[in-house]
C-alpha positions in Angstrom: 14.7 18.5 -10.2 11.9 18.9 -13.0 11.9 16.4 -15.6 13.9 16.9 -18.9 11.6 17.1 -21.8 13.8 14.8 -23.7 12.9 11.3 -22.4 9.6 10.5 -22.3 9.1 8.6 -19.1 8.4 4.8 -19.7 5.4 3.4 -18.9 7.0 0.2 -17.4 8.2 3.0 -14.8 5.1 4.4 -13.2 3.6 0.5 -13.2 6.5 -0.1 -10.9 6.2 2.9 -8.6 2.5 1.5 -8.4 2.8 -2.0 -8.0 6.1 -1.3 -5.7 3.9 0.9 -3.5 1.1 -1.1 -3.2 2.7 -4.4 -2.7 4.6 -3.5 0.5 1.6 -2.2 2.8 -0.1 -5.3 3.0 2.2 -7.7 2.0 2.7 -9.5 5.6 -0.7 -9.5 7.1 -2.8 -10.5 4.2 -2.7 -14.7 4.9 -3.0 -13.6 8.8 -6.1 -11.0 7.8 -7.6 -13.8 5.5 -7.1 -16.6 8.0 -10.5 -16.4 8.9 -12.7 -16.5 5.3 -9.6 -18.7 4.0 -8.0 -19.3 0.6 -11.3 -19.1 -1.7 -12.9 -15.9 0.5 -9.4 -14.3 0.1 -9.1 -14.3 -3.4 -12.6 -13.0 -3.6 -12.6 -10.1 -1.0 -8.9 -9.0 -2.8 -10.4 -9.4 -6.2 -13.3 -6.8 -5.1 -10.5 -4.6 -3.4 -8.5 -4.6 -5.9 -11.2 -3.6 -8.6 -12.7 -0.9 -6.5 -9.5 0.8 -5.4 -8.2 0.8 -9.0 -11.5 2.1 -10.2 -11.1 5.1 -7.3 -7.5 5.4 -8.4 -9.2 5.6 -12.0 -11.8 8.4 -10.9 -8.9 10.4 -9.2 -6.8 10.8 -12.5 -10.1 11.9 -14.2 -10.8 14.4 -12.1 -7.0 15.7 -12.2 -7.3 15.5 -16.1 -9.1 18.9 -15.7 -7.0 20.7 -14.0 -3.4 21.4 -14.3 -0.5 18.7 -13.8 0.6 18.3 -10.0 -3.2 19.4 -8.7 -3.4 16.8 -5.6 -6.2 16.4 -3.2 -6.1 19.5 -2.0 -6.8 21.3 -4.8 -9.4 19.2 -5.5 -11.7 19.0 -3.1 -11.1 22.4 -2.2 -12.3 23.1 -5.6 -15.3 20.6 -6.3 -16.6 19.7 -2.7 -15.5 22.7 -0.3 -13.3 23.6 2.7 -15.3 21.2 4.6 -14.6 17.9 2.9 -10.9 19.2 2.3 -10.4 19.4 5.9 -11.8 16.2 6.4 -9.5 15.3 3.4 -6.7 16.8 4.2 -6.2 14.9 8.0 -7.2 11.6 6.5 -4.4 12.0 3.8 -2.0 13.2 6.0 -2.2 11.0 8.9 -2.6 8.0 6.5 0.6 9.1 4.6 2.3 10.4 7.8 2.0 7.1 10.1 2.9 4.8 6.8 6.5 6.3 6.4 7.2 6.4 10.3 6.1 2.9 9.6 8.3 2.3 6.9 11.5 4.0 8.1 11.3 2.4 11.8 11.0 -0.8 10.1 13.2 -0.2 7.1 16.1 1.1 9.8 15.7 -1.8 12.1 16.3 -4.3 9.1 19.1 -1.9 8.1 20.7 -2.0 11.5 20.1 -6.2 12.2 21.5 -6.3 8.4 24.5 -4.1 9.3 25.2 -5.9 12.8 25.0 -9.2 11.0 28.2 -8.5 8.8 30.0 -7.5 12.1 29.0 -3.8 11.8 27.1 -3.5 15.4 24.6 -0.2 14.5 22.8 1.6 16.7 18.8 1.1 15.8 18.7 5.1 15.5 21.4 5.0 13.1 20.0 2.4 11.0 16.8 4.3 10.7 19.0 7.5 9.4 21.0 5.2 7.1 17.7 4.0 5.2 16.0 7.2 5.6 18.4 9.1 4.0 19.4 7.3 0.9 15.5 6.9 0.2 14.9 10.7 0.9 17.5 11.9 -1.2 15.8 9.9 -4.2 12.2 11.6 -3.4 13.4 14.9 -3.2 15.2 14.6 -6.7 12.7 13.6 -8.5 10.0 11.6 -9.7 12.4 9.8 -12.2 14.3 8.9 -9.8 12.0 7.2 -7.8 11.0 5.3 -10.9 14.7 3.7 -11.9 15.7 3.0 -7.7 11.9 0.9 -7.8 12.4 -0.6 -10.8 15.8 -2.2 -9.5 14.1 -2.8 -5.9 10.8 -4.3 -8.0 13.1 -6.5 -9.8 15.2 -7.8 -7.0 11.7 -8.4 -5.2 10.9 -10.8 -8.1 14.1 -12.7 -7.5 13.8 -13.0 -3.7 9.9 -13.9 -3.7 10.5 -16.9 -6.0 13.1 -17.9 -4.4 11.5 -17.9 -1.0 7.7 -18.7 -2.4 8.7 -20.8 -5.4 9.2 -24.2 -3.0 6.0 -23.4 -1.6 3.4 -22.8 -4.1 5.3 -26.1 -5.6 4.3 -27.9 -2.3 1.2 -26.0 -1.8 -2.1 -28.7 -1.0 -5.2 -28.4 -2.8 -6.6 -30.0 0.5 -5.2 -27.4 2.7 -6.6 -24.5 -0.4 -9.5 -25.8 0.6 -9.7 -26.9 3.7 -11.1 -30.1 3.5 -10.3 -31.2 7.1 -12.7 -28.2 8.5 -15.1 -29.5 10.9 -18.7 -30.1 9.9 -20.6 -26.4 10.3 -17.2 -24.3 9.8 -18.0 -20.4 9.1 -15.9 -18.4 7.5 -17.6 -15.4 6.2 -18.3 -14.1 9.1 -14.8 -13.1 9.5 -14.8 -10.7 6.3 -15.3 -7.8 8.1 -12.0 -8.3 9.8 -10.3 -9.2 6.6 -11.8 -6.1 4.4 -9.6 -3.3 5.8 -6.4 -4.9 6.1 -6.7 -5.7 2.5 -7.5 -2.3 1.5 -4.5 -0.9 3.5 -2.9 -3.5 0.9 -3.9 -1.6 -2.7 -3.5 2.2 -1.2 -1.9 4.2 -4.1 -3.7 6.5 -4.4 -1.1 9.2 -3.4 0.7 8.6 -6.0 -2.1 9.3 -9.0 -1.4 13.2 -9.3 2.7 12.2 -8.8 2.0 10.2 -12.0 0.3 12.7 -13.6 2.4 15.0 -13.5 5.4 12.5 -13.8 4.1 11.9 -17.8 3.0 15.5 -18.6 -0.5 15.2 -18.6 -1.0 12.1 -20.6 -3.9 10.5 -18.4 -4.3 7.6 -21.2 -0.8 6.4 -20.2 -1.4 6.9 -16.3 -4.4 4.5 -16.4 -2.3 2.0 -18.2 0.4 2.6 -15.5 -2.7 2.1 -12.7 -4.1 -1.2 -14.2 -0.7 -3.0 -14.9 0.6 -1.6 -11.3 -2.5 -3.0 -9.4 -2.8 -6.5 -11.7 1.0 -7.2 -10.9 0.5 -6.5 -7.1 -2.8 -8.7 -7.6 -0.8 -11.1 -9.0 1.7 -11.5 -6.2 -0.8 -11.2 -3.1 -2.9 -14.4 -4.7 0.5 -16.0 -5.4 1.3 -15.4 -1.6 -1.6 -16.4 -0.2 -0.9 -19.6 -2.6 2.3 -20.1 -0.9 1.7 -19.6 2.7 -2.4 -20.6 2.7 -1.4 -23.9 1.1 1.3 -25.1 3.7 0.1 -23.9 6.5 -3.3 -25.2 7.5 -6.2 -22.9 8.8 -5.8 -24.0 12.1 -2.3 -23.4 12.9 -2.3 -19.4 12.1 -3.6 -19.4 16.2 0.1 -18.5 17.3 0.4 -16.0 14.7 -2.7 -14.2 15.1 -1.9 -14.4 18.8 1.2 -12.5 18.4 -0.5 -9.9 16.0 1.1 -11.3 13.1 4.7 -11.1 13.4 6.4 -11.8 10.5 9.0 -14.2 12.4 6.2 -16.2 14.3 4.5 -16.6 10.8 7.7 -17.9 9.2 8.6 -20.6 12.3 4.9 -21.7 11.6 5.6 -22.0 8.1 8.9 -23.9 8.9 7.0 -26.2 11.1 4.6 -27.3 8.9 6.3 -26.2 5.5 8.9 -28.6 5.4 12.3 -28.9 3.0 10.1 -26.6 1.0 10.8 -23.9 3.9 13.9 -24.7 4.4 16.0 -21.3 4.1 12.8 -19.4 3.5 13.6 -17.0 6.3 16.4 -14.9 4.9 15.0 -14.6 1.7 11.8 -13.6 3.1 13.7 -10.7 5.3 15.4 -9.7 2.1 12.5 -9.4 0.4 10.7 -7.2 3.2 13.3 -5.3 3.8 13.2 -4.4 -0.5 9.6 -4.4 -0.5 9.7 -1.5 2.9 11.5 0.3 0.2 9.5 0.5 -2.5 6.7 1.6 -0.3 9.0 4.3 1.4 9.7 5.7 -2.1 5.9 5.2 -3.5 3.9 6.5 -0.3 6.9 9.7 0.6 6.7 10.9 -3.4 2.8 11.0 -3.0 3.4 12.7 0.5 5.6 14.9 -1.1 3.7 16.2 -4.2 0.5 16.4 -1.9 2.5 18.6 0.8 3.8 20.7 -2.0 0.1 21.6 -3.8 -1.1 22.1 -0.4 1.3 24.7 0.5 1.4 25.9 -2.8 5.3 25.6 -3.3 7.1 26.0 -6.3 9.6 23.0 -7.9 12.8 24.9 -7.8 15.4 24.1 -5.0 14.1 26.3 -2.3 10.5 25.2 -3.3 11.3 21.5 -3.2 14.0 22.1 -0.2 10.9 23.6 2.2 8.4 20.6 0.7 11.4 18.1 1.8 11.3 19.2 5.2 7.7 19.1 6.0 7.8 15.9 4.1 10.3 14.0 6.3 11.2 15.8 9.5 7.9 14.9 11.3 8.5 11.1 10.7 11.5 10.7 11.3 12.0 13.0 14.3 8.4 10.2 15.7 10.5 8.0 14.9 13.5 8.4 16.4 11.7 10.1 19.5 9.1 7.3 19.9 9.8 4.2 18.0 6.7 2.3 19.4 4.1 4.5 18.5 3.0 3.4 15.4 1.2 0.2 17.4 -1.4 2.8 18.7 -2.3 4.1 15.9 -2.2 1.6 12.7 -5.7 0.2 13.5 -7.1 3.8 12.3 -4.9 4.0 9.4 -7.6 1.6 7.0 -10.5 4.1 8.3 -9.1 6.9 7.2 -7.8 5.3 4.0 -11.2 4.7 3.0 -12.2 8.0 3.5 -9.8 9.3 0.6 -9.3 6.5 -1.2 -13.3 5.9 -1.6 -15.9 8.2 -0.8 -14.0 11.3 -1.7 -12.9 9.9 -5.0 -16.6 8.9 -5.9 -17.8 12.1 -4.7 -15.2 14.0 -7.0 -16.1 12.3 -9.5 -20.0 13.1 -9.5 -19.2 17.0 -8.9 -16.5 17.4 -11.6 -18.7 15.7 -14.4 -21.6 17.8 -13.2 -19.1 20.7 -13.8 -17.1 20.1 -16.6 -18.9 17.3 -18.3 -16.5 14.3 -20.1 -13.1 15.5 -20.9 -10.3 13.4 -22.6 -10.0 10.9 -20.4 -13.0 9.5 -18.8 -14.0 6.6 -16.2 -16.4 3.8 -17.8 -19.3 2.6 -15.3 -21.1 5.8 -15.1 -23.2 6.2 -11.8 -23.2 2.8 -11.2 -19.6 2.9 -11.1 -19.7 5.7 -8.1 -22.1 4.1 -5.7 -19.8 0.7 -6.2 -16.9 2.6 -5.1 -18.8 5.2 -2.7 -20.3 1.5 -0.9 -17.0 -0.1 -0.6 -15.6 2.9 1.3 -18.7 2.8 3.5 -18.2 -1.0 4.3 -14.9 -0.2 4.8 -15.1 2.1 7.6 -18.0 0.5 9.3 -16.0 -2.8 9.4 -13.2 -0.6 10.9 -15.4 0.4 13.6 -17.3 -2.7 14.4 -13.6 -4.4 14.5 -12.3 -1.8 17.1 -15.6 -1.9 19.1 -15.6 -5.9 19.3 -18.6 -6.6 17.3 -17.9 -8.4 14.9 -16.7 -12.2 15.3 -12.7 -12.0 15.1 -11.1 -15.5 14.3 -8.3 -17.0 16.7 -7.1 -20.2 14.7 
């Protein structure tokens, strides 16, 4: 359903549909992830993230500025770099934006179905999976709008239950745990950053929603960049405030059992309890309330971004049969994985940050060089110039060579 020219849509709006998609892919690993460089290396390798994948998100929407609203990745790259790069494009986004909502749906339908089964309701795992799939669809296919209002009341109830779950522990968090004064003579941390860089820019991917936005407010790129910095400064916000809670509780030590089990949310929280205290004390079902609304938010953010990005690609209209075919391609392929093999995402989520950085990186910075080389500065333009570029074209490139020496074993992995 197009949007009515009446409203404009709010700015507050397409924050949240950014900050609610980025806060949900990373939420859970980050403290695990940053175990290794620790509270201090944390918030430095997230600020650098963070900057770098806003200023990508940044070079995105000026590229799209030039040509008409909805224009995702595939017209762009198609256009600007060739059919080579868009191929390479093309798999990196859809198998990035694919393997995140199987993600999100088996995970979103097995807190759906323990939820359900916990108020006496005993529900199939399967039929939890098509009970939060198909509410969450539904909004998508509507409409960008929305999307918007459902994340707005999901962002808000995440604010409730992450205070109320983190509150008690940044209140007891130690500044001798922050900074790990009890470490050993000689301790290293830096040498774990490679580990830590990917996971943490799994944690900031939004990029599939920058054309969605676009399009969502009519062409107005100004308001789309305010949108991108508030969305990425209040996820920013909550990761440091999270590694604040869990970081300074939890000493560096004493992540071994979690890491061990590949950091399992449960296993993470027992720790927590163990060493947390009365300021743990009924952290656990606000935390699985929380998860389950933050699953949500990145359901709706990553499927709308899927969805716009399908329909460009195939070059479907937004009427009902346009937006009926877009729908299917969207969410039958994930949910039929899903239902058909619910442990496969394991396999495959290690490759997921390598081929994020390939579109959410070097194909942005690339973009950018080729469309100011042919159109010159528009209405909307990225500050940093060339400098700018090879910053975000490096990060990518660190990226995927961290991702590669992880996989391969050569690069020291911390234990606890």
């Amino acid at each position: 359903m197009p949007l009515t020219p009446s409203r404009a849509p709010s700015l507050l709006g397409g924050a949240l549909i950014i900050a609610g998609t980025v806060v949900g892919a990373g939420m859970f690993a980050n403290p695990t992830a940053t175990a290794g460089i620790w509270f201090g290396g944390s918030l430095l390798v997230l600020a650098y993230t963070w900057f770098c994948m806003l200023a990508s998100g940044l070079m995105l929407l000026e590229v799209g500025s030039h040509y008409p609203a909805g224009a995702s990745f595939d017209t762009l790259v198609k256009d600007l770099l060739g059919p080579v790069w868009n191929g390479i494009t093309g798999l990196a986004v859809a198998f990035v934006l694919y393997v995140l909502t199987y993600a999100y749906i088996f995970v979103g339908g097995d807190l759906t179905a323990q939820n359900l089964s916990a108020m006496g309701q005993t529900v199939p795992l399967p039929v939890g999976q098509l009970l939060f799939f198909t509410v969450l669809a539904l909004c998508v296919v509507w409409s960008s709008r929305w999307v918007g209002r459902l994340t707005s009341v999901l962002l808000g109830g995440m604010v409730i239950t992450f205070l109320l779950a983190t509150g008690p522990l940044i209140g007891s968090a130690q500044w001798p745990l922050l900074l790990d004064s009890g470490a050993a003579a000689g301790t290293r941390y830096w040498p774990y950053v490679l580990t830590a860089l990917p996971v943490c820019l799994a944690s900031f991917g939004f990029h599939g929603n920058v054309a969605s936005l676009y399009k969502h407010y009519r062409g107005d790129a100004a308001k789309v960049a305010k949108a991108l910095w508030l969305g990425t400064l209040l996820a920013l916000l909550i990761y440091v405030l999270w590694q604040l809670a869990i970081q300074g509780n939890l000493p560096r030590h004493a992540f071994a059992p979690v890491i061990a089990a590949d950091g399992q949310v449960s296993v993470l929280i027992a720790e927590i309890t163990r060493y947390g205290g009365h300021a743990a004390a009924g952290m656990g079902k606000m935390l699985s309330l929380f998860a389950y609304m933050a699953i949500a938010t990145s359901f709706l953010g990553v499927t709308l971004g899927l969805f716009d990005y399908l329909a460009d690609l195939c070059g479907w209209g937004d009427d009902a049969a346009g937006r009926s075919k877009t729908a299917a391609l969207t969410f039958l392929p994930p949910l039929l994985a899903c239902l058909l093999f619910p442990t496969g995402f394991v396999t495959v989520i290690g490759y997921v940050g390598l081929a994020a950085a390939v579109w959410t990186a070097l194909v942005p910075a690339m973009l950018l060089r080729r469309s100011r080389q042919r159109f010159g500065l528009g209405r909307y333009r990225v500050r940093g110039g060339v400098t700018l570029m090879l910053l975000v074209f490096s990060f990518g490139v660190i990226n995927i060579a961290a991702q590669l020496l992880s996989q391969w074993g050569w690069v020291p992995v911390f234990k606890g």
